[in-house]
C-alpha positions in Angstrom: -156.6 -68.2 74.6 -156.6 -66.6 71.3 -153.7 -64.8 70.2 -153.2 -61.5 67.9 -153.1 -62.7 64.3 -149.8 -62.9 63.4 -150.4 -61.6 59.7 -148.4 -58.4 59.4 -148.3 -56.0 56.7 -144.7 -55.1 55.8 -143.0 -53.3 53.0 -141.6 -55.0 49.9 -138.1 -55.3 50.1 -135.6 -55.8 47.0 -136.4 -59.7 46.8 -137.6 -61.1 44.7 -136.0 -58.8 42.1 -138.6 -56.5 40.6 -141.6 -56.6 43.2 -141.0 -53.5 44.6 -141.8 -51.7 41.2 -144.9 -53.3 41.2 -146.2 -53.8 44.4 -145.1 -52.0 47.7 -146.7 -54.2 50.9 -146.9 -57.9 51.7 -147.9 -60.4 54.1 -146.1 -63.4 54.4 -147.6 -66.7 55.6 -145.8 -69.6 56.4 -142.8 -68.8 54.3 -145.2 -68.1 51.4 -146.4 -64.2 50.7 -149.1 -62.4 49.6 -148.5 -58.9 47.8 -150.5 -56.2 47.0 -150.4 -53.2 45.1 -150.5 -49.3 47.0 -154.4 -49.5 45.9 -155.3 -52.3 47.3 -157.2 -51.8 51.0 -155.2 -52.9 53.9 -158.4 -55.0 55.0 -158.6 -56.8 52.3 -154.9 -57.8 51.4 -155.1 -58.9 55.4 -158.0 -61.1 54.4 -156.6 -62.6 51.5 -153.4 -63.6 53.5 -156.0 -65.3 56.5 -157.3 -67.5 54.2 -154.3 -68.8 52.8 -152.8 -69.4 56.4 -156.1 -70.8 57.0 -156.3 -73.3 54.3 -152.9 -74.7 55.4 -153.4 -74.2 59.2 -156.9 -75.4 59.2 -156.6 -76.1 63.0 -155.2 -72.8 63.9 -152.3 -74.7 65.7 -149.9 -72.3 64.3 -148.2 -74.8 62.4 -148.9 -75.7 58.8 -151.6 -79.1 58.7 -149.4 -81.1 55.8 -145.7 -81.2 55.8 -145.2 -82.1 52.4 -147.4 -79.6 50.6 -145.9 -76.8 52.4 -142.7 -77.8 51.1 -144.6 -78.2 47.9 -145.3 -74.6 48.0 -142.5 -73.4 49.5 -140.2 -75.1 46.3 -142.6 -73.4 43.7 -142.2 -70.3 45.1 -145.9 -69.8 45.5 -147.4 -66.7 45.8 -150.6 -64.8 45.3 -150.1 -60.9 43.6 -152.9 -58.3 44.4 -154.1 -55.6 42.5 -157.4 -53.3 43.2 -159.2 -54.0 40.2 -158.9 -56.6 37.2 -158.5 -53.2 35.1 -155.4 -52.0 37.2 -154.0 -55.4 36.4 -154.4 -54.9 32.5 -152.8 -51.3 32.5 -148.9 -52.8 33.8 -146.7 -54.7 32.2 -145.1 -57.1 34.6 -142.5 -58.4 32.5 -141.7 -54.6 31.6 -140.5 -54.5 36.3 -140.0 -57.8 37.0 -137.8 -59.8 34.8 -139.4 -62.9 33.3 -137.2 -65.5 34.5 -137.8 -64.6 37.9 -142.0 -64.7 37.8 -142.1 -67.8 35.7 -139.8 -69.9 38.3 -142.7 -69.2 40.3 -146.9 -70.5 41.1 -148.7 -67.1 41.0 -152.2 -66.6 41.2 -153.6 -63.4 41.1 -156.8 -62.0 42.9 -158.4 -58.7 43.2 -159.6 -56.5 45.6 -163.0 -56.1 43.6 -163.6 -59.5 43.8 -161.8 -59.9 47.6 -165.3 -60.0 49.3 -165.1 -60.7 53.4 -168.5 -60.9 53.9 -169.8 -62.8 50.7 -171.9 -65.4 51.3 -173.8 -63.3 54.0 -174.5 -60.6 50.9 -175.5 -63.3 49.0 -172.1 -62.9 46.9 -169.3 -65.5 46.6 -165.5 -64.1 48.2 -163.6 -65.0 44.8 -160.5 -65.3 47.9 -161.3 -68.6 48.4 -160.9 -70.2 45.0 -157.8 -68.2 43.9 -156.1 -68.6 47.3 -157.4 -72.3 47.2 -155.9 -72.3 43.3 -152.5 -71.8 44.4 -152.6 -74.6 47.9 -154.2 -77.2 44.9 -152.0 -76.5 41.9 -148.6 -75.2 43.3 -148.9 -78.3 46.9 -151.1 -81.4 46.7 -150.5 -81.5 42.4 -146.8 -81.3 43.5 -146.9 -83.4 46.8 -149.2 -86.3 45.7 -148.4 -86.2 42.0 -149.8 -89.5 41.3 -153.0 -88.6 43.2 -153.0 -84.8 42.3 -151.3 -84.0 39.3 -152.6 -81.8 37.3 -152.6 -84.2 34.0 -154.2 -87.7 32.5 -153.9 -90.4 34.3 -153.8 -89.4 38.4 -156.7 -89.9 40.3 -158.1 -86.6 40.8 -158.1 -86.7 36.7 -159.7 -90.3 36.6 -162.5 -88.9 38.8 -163.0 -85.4 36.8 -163.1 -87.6 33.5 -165.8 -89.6 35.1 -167.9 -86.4 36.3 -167.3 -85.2 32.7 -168.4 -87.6 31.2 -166.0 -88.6 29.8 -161.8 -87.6 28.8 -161.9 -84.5 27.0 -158.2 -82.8 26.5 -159.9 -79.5 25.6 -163.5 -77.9 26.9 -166.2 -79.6 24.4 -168.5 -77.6 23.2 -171.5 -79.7 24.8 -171.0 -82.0 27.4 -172.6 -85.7 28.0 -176.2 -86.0 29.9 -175.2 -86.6 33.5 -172.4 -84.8 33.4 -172.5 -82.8 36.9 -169.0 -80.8 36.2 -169.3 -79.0 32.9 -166.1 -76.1 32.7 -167.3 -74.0 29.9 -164.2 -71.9 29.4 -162.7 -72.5 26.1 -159.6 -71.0 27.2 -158.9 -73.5 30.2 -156.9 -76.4 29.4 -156.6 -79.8 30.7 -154.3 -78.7 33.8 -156.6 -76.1 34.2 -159.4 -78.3 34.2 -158.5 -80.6 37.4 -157.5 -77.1 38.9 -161.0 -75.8 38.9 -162.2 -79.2 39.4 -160.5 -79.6 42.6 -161.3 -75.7 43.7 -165.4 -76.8 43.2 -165.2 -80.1 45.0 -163.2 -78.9 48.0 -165.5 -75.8 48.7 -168.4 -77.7 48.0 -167.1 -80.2 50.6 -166.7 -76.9 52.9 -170.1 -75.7 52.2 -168.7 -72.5 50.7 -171.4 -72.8 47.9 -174.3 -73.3 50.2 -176.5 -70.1 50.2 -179.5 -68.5 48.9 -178.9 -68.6 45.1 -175.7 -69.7 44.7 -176.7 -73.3 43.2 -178.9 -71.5 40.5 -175.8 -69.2 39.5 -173.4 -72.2 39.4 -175.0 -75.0 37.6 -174.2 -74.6 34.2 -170.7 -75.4 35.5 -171.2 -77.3 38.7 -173.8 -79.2 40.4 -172.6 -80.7 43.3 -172.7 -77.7 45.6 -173.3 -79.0 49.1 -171.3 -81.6 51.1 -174.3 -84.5 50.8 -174.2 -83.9 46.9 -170.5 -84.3 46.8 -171.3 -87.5 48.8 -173.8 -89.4 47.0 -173.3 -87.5 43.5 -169.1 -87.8 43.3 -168.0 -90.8 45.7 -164.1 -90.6 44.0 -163.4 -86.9 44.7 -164.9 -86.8 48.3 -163.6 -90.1 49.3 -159.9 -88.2 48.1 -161.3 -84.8 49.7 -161.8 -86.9 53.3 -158.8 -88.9 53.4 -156.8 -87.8 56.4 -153.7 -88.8 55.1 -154.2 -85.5 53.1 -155.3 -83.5 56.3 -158.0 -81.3 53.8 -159.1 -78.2 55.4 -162.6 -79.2 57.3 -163.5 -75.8 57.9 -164.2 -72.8 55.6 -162.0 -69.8 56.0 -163.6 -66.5 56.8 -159.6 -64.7 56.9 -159.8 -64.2 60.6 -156.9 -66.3 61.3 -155.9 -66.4 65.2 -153.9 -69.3 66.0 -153.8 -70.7 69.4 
């Protein structure tokens, strides 16, 4: 029997220092939270806060699936900030309310309601909530967890395998990459950390068949090209063979944000 979600919308209180000058509700998940500015719907900062529960409760047990990257999370401080549009975002000056030593001791990523889209791939659009959610489970758990495996630098296997699907080590974007190459990042801006970060985000929602729908492979493959879990397969042996390992109890299902544990 299903229960009611137990993803509740609460005020901000006056911890961490700051928030509540910025944002004024949030949902916490697993020790973890997810806030969101006055303008951001109610729906949708409810959505955003299922798919992170969802990600790390896969199996809807009530319990988080992996031990060790929930304690991953839980020592970075992860969190994921809200705001209604990208443009809202630009207009504050978070250092200005919340002091800088108490946001950098953190793993933030942000979203927006904009791009917060519960019914996506139905629409024919991608939910942008699951690769920031997903941003902040990859780079602020497993990196931190399985830091020979994960990390987020040269050398670990999930950086071994991205080199190879590169086509080679590049520590910044190239401007063109090798033939053959089937991930090919194109944002100048994005360094090597960022890099496996995006890497991982693509290969586990492939893996999910989150980028399976009318379109979507035409409107990703400049930058990815392995968008279905048989691709993955046959096209990227070392990411999916890392992707399917139980040891690291992956998600197996995609979150739609409708978390109801049992």
């Amino acid at each position: 029997m299903l229960a009611a979600t137990p993803l509740q919308i609460r005020p901000v209180g006056d911890r961490p220092e700051g928030f509540q000058r910025v944002f004024d509700r949030q949902v916490d998940v697993f020790g973890l939270a997810v806030y969101a500015t006055s303008k951001v719907p109610a729906a949708k900062l409810v959505h955003a806060a299922g798919v992170l529960a969802q990600y790390l409760d896969n199996d809807a047990d009530g319990k988080p699936d992996n031990a060790r990257v929930i304690a991953a999370l839980r020592k970075s401080k992860g969190l994921v900030f809200m705001f209604r549009t990208h443009r809202e975002f630009e207009k504050i000056d978070l250092h200005h309310y919340i002091p800088p030593r108490v946001w950098n001791e953190r793993v933030t990523i942000g979203l927006f309601a904009e791009e917060t889209l519960p019914a996506g791939s139905v629409r024919g659009q991608f939910d942008a909530t699951l690769e920031e959610v997903l941003h902040l489970v990859t780079a602020g758990g497993y990196s931190l967890a399985y830091p020979e495996v994960f990390g987020e630098r040269p050398g670990t296997r999930i950086a071994t395998a991205m080199d190879k699907a590169r086509g080679g080590f590049f520590r910044r974007v190239p401007r063109r990459y090798p033939p053959g190459a089937w991930y090919s990042y194109d944002d100048r801006s994005c360094d090597y950390r960022c890099q496996i970060t995006e890497y991982f985000y693509w290969g586990l929602t492939s893996l999910l068949d989150a980028q399976n729908y009318p379109g979507r492979e035409q409107e990703i493959r400049h930058e990815w090209k392995l968008n279905t879990p048989e691709k993955l397969k046959n096209g990227d042996p070392l990411l999916f063979r890392m992707l399917t390992n139980p040891q690291y109890r992956f998600p197996r299902k995609c979150p739609d944000g409708k978390y109801r544990p049992q």
